[in-house]
N, C-alpha and C positions, 0 to 999 in steps of 0.2 A: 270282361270284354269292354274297349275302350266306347264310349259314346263318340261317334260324329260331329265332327266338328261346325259349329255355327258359321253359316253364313251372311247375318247381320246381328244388329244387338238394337235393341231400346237405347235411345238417349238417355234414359234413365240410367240404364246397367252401365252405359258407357263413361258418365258423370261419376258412379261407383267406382268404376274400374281407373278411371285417373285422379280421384280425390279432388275433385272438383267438382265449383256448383253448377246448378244444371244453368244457369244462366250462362256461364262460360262457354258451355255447348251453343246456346243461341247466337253469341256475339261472335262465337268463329264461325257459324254459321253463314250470319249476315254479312262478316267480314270475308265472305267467299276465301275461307283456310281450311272449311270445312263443309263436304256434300254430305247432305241429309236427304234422306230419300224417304215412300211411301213404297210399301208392298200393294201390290194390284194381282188379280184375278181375272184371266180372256174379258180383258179391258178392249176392248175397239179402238184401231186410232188408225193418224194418217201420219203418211211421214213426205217430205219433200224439202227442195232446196231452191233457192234462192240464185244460185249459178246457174251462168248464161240467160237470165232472163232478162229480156228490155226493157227502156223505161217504159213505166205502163202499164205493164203486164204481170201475172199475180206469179206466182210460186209455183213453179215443174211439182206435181204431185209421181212421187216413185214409189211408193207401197202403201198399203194399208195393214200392216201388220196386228197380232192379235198380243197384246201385252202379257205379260205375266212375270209376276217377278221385282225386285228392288229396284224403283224409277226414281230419277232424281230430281228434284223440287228448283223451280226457278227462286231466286233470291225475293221477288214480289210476294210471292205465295209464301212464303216461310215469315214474313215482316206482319202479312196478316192475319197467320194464325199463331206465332209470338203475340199478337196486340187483340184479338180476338178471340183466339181459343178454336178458332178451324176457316177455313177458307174454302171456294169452291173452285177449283183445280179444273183447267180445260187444255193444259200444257206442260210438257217437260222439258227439262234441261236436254235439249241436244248432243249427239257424242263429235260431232263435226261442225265446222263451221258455219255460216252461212245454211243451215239446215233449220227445221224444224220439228217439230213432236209436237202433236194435236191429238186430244181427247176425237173420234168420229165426229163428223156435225149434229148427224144422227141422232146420237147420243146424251145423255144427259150430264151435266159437269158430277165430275167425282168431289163429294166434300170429306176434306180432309183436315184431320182435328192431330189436337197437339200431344196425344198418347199415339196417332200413329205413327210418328217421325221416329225413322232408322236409323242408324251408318251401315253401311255392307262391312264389312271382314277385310276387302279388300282397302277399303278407305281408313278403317281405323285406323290398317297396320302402316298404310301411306303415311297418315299425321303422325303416329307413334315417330316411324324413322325421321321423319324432317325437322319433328321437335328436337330427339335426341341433338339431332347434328349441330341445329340453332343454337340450343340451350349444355351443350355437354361442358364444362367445367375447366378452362382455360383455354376453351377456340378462341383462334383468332377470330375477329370478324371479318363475315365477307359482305363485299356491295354485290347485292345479286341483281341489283333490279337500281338504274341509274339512266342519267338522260342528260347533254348539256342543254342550255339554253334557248339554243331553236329550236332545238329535237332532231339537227343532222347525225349525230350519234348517241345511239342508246346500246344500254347495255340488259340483259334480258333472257332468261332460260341459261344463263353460262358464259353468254356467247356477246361480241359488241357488234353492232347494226349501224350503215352509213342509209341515209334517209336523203333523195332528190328535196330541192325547194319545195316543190308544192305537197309533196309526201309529208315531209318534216309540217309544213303549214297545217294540212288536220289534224296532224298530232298535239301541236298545239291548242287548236282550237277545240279539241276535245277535252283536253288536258283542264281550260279552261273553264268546259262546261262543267267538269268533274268537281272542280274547286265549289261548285254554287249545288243549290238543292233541283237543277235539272242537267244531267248529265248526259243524256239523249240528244242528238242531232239526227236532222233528217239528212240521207246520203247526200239528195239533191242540191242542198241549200251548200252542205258543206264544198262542194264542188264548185258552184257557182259564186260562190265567196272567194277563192283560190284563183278563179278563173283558169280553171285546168279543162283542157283538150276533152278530155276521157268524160264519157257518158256514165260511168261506177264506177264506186271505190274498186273494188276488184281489178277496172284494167288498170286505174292509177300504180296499184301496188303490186301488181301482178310478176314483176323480178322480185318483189320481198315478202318469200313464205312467212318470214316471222310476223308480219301485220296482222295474222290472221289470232295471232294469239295476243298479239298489244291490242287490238280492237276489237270488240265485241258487238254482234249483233243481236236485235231483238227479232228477227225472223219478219220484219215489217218495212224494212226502209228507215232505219234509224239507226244509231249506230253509236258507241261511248267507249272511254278509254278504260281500259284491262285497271281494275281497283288495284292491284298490284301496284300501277307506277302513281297511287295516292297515300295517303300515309293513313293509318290504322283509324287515326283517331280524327282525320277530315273524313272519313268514311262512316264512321258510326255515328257522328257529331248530322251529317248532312243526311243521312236517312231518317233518323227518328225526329228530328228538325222536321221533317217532310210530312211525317205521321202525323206529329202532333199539329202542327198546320193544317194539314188535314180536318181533321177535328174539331178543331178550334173555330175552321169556316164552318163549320158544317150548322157548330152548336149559332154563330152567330146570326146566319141565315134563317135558323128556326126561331130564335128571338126574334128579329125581326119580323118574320113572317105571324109571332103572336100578339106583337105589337097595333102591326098595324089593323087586325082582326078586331082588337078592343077597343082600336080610334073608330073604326068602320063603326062596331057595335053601340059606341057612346055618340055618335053623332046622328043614328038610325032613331033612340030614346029621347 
């Protein structure tokens, strides 16, 4: 009798199973080619969205759902337990836009370490097919993912997109954030820079479905351009640049801060 078929695999089995090292998992990871997720257990959460709310005003709450099952890890959370070895988890990757996924307030953050990262069954087989088609053995290339100059036409999902002036303008200026090691812009600021009519991105863009997948939200009023329309290597190059930054203030701060403790302590003597 045949055994049942899995529904996800360890990074580990998965790095097996493509003869590859497991750090190659992490870096399509980070380079959003690959979702990695956490199995959870009647997890508490909240779920709501960001649609139709005013300036001002926080996030429409629509369920409180009870979790269970393969969730998928925001790109922040997977950088700190890649550099870390686990992280403390209070959010998931959204399946809609402009939405969010919250651990309960209630609640205590889930920590999540770097033996428990997944892929579902259904994600491997996804990379499986897109590598094939990328990498098969005298394709032609294709430009899947293209944009001219101002950002009035981009090409995107298959498809090419015409973009108004002030539309094309955050794309730009997002575009630009993305180049530097803060990729985040607040809605507001972005609008008001453009001097556009519209109170949110949303009504700005709201004839152009596809925005929703060229821009990205963090569920807070800030917003960045889809890593897609950057190149592999200013994406990995500008995150771990960030990490180590990171760090590097952190260590210098505490020097500092031992320094001046022993001027304090030799001038007291």
């Amino acid at each position: 009798m045949p055994l049942p078929q899995k529904r996800w695999f360890r990074i580990g089995d998965v790095a097996r199973h493509w003869a590859i090292p497991l750090s190659d998992i992490e870096d399509y990871a980070l380079d959003e080619m690959l979702q990695l997720s956490v199995f959870v257990v009647d997890l508490p959460a909240e779920m709501g969205s960001w649609e139709g709310s005013r300036v001002g005003e926080g996030p429409a709450l629509q369920d409180l759902p009870i979790l269970n099952g393969p969730q998928p890890l925001l790109r922040g959370s997977l950088l700190e337990i890649f550099r870390d070895g686990h992280a403390e988890v209070r959010a998931f990757r959204a399946a809609q836009p402009n939405t969010y996924l919250h651990v309960r307030s209630d609640m205590r953050e889930m920590v999540v370490r770097r033996d428990d990262l997944i892929v579902t069954r259904e994600e491997r087989d996804r990379f499986e097919r897109e590598h094939e088609t990328v990498s098969a053995p005298g394709a032609p290339a294709t430009m899947d993912v293209w944009h001219n100059d101002d950002f009035t036409r981009v090409q995107f999902a298959g498809a090419r997109h015409k973009f108004g002036k002030k539309q094309a303008a955050v794309l730009r200026l997002l575009k630009a954030a993305g180049e530097t090691g803060e990729p985040w812009r607040e809605g507001q600021q972005l609008l008001q820079e453009i001097e556009a009519g519209s109170m949110r991105l949303v009504d700005l863009f709201k004839y152009k479905p596809v925005w929703r997948q060229l821009v990205q939200t963090d569920g807070d009023g800030r917003y960045r351009l889809n890593a897609a329309m950057l190149s592999p290597e200013r994406r990995r190059i500008r995150l771990f640049r960030r990490s180590g930054r990171a760090r590097t203030d952190t260590g210098s701060a505490k020097a500092d801060a031992s320094r001046s403790l022993i001027a304090a302590t030799s001038a007291r003597a």
